[in-house]
N, C-alpha and C positions, 0 to 999 in steps of 0.2 A: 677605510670604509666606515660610515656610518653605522648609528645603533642599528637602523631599519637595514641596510644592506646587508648586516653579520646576521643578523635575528633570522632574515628571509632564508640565508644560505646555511643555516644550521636547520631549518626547520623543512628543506630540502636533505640533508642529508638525514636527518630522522625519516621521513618521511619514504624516500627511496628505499633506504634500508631493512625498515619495516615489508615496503613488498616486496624487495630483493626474499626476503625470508621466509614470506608466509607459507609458503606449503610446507616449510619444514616446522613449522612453529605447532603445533597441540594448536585443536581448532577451537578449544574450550579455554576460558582465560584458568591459566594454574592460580593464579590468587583470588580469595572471596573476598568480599566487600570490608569485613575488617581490618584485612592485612592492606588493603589499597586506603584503605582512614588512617591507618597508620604513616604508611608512606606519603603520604601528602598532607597528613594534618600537623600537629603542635601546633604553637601559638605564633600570631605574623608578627613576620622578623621586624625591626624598628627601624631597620633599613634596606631601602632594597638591591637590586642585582643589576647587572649586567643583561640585556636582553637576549643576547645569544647563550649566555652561561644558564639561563633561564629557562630557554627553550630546550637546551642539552639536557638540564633539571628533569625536567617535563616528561622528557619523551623515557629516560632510564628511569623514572619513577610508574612509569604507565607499565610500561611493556608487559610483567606479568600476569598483568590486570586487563590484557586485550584480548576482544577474538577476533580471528581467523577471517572475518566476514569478507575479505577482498578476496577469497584462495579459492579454491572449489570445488571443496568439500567442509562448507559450512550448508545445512539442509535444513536448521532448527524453525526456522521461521522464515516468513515468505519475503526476505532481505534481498535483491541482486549484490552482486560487487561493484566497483564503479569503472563504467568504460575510460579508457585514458583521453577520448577528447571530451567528456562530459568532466573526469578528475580535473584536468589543466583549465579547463573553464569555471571551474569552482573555486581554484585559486585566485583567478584572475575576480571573482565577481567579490571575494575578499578584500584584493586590491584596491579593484573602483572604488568601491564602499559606495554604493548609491542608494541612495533611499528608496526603492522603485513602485512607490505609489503614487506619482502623477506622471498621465502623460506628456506635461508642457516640461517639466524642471529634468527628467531623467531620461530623455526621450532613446538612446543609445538601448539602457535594459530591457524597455517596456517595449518599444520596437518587435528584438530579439523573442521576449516574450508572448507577442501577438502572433508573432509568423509563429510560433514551433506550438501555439494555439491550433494556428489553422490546420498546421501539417499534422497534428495529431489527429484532433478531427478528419482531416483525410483518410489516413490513416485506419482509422478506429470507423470507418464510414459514417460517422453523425454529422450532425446540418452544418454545414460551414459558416451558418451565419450565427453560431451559437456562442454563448459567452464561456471564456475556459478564465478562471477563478484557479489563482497560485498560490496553493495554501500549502502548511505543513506536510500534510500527508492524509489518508484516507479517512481518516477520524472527522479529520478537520472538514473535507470533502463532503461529508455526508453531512453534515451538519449546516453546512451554507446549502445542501441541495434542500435537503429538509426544509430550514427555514425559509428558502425560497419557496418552497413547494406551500409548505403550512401558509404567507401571506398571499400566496397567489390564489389557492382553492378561498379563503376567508373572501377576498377579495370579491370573485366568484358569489359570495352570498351575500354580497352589500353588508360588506364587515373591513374599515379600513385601517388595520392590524397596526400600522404607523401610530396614526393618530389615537386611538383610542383603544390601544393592548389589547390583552388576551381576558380579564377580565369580564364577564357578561360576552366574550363573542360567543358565537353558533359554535357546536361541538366538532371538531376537526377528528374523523376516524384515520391513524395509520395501521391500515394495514400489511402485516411482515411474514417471512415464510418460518417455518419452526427449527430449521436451521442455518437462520441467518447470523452476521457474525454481530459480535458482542459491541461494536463501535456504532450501530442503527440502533440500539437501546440507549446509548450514551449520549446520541445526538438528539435522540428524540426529548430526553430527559432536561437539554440545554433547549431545546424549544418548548417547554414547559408541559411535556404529555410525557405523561408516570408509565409503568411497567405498567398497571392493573388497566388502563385504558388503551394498550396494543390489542388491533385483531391478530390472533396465529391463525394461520393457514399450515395443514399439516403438509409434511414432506414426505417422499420415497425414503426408499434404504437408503439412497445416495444421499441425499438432502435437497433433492428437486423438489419446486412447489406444486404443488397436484393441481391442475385448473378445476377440475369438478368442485373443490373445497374453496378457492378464491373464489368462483361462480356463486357458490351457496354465501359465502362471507359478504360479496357486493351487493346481493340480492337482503341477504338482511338489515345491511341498513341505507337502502335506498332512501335519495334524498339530503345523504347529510355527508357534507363536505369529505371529500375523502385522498387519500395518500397512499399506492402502493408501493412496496420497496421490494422488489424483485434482485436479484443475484444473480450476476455472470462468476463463478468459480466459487462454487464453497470452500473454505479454506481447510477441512479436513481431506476430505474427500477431491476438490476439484471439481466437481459437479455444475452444470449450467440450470438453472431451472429453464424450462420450454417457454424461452420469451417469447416469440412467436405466436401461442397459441395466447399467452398471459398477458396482453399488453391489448389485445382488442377487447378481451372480455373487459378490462378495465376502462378503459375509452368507451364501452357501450352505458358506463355508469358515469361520466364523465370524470372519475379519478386521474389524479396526477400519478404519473409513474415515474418512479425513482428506479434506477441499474445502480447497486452497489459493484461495480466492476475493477474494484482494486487493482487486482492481477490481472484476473482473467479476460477483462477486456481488450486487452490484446492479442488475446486472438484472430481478433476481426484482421489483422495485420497481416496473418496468414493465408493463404487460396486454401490450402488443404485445411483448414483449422475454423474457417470464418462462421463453417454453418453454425458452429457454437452461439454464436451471437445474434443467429438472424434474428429479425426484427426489434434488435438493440436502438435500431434510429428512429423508431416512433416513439420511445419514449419523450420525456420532458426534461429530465437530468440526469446526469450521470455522473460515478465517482471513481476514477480512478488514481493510480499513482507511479511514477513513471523510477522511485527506489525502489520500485519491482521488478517488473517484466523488462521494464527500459534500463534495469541496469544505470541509474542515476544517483550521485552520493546524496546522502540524506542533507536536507529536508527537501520533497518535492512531491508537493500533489497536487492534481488537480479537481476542481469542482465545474463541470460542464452544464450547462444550461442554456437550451434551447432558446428562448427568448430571454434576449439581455436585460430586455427591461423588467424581469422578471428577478431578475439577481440586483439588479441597482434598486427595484421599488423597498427591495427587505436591508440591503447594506449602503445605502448613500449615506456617504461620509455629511458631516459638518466643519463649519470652520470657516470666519469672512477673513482670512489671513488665506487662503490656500487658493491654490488657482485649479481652474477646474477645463477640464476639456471631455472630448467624447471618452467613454468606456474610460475612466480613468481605474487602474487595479485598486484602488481603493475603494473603491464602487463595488468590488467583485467578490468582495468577503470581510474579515473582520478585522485585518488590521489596518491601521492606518500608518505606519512603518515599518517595512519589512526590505531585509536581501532579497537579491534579482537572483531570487530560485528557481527562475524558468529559462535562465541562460544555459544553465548543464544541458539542460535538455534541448533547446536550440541544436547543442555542439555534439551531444550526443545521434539526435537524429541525422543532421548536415553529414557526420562522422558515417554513418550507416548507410544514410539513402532509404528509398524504399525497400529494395531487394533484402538490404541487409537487415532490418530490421525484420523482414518474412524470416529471413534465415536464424537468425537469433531465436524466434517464436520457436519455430520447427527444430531447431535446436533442443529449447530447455524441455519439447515435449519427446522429442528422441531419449534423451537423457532419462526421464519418468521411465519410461516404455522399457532400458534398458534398465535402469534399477529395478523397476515391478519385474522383468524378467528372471534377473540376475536373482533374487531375493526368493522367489517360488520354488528355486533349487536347493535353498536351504532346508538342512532337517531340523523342522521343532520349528518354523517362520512359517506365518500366512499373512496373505495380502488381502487387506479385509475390503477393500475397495477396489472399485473399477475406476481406470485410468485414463479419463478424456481428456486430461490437460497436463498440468506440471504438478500435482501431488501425489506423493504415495505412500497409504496408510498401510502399518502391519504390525502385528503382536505377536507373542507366544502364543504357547498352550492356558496359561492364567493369568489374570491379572498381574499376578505379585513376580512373576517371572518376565511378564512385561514391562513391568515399572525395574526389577534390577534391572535387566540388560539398558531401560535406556541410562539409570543413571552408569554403570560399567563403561558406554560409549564414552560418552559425557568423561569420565576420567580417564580413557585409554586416549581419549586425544586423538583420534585418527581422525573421525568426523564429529559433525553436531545431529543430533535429533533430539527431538523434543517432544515429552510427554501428554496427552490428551486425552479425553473421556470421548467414545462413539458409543451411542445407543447402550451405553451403562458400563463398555468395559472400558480396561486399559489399553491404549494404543500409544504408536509412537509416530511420529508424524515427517516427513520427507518433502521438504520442499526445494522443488528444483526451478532456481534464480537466480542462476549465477555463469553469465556470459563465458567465467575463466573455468567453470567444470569442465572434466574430459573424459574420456569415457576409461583412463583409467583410475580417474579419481572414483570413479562408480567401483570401478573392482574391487580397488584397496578400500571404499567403503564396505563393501559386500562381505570381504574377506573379514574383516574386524567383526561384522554381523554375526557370522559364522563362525570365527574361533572363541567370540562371548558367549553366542550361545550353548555351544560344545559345552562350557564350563557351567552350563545351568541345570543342560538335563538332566531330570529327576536318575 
């Protein structure tokens, strides 16, 4: 055999083995970040190795240093595991090695990538003539909607954002909800609009946007270029704000409306789940990410927008060496080479169907439903949140009782949770996105809840 054939078949039996194992494995990595600088650093050797003996290196040099993320009972953050025909697809798009930002030179990836566009779109019921933008993940997402959104309103006021920057244009207002996630501050700040220039719109206890306060925010500044960024799933809470009600008031002001819809925009996926979303398809953009709710291995997001020519007027590519056709993915966000990280998702959806994909949704929210249940039995646990989707937030009796038990979880290794601030206190955070949970991995989470917190009580 060849370097490539030993290298592939080593890096198959790591890999197998690794999820042969995970449920038994501590879902938390047992090494910090020094002992893994340790194991992988000194100084590079003056000669090198064997590609398979490399790969064997690799994987016994990691292992104490991984988490759990494919098992299911990791809940720290809002991660799926990876489906096995989106995994075996992800291999294979390592293989090709295609460059997949043009349509004429890689036409196989970008293909792939346009249909599992439209079938998400379907899916997700927005416009099928819309353009789906395959970025890293939801960061990434929100930032091409953004930027799309910031030249299209500019545009709007005979301001041509290409040509002649951001300098001297018309003042652009984004408008955001008060618990929106921390990646809409980020993205805004990469389109050149500071924290001190967001309108907040206040939220519910849940973190829904209040239409009365976005009403009173459009009305004051009538007339000037505007952006709202509305939320399908808060990421504490789960929470939908009332798109429905929030996306005409904004359309009566002619603002752009942006869905940060990471997760929870799959809901719409579901019959029992969709009214979450209604009037998700009037907006103009949307963000979400399919290493979440779709259970995709990382990287995979997408940046949806309604009209294409909307997303190519802010990212067309350059370059008299490259060849150009319709919707080329380089047109559809910021890089101009990038892996076919819209093929998992192809193989993943193909893998599911529609049905399956309902059933997954309804899944990770049964799951929620039985954790918040499970959890409210506990003495000395509350569940600080209501549960409409796949999160569930709970704490102790104090803060400092809730910040031990999450780090105790964290080193008992049974599950993941992770710590958070709601309306000033400490909480611990439950995210359920992970295809391979079951509902006794909810127990033996519960159970670990329970015999930590036993050891707290005053």
């Amino acid at each position: 055999m060849d370097d490539r054939t030993r290298a592939l078949a080593a890096a198959h039996r790591a890999a197998q083995e690794f999820l042969d194992t995970v449920d038994e494995r501590p879902v938390w990595p047992r090494a910090g970040l020094d002992e893994m600088l340790t194991a992988f650093g000194g100084e590079l050797p003056e000669e090198g190795a064997d590609a398979a003996a490399v790969i064997d290196e690799l994987a016994e040099r990691a292992s104490p240093g991984l988490v759990a993320i494919p098992g299911g009972r990791f809940f720290g953050f809002v991660i799926g595991a990876t489906l096995p025909a989106a995994l075996a697809a992800d291999w294979l798009v390592s293989a090709w090695d295609q460059n997949s930002g043009s349509s004429t030179m890689t036409t196989a990836t970008v293909a792939a990538e346009r249909v599992a566009g439209r079938w998400i779109c379907d899916l997700l019921g927005l416009p099928a003539s819309s353009a789906v933008g395959f970025v890293t993940g939801a960061q990434m997402s929100n930032f091409v909607c953004l930027a799309a959104a910031q030249h299209a309103v500019l545009r709007r006021a005979g301001w041509d954002l290409t040509r002649r920057g951001l300098r001297g244009a018309p003042p652009v207002r984004l408008i955001v909800g008060g618990d929106r996630h921390g990646s809409i501050d980020r993205a805004a700040r990469f389109c050149g609009i500071g924290a001190d220039e967001l309108v907040v719109v206040a939220a519910d206890d849940q973190g829904r946007m209040l239409p009365a306060e976005l009403e009173a925010a459009l009305h004051a500044g009538e007339g000037t270029a505007t952006i709202v960024c509305l939320q399908a799933g808060e990421v504490h809470t789960g929470a939908f704000d009332p798109i429905a009600r929030l996306v005409p008031l904004a359309k009566e002001h002619d603002a752009w409306v942006h869905i940060d819809g990471a997760f929870g925009l799959w809901a719409a996926a579901s019959p029992s789940l969709r009214h979450l979303t209604a009037g998700a398809a009037d907006a103009d953009s949307w963000t979400t990410d399919a290493h979440k709710t779709l259970n995709v291995p990382y990287d995979c997001g997408m940046a949806i927008v309604r009209d294409p020519a909307d997303a190519v007027a802010a990212f067309r590519t350059g370059g008299d060496y490259l060849m150009y056709a319709s919707l080329d993915p380089w047109d559809l966000g910021p890089e101009l080479s990038r892996r076919a990280r819209g093929v998992p998702a192809w193989a993943a959806l193909r893998s599911l169907g529609r049905s399956g994909v309902a059933r997954l949704v309804d899944r990770l929210h049964a799951n929620a439903r039985r954790l918040e249940a499970r959890l409210r039995a506990v003495d000395g646990v509350q569940v600080v949140s209501e549960v409409p989707f796949t999160q569930v937030m709970l704490r102790l009796w104090d803060d400092d009782a809730t910040r031990a038990l999450g780090d105790a979880i964290l080193a008992d290794g049974t599950a993941a949770l992770t710590g958070a601030q709601w309306r000033g206190r400490a909480v611990l955070r439950c995210s359920m996105s992970s295809w391979a949970t079951t509902e006794s991995d909810i127990d033996a989470t519960v159970a670990a809840i329970a015999r930590l917190t036993a050891r707290l009580t005053p």
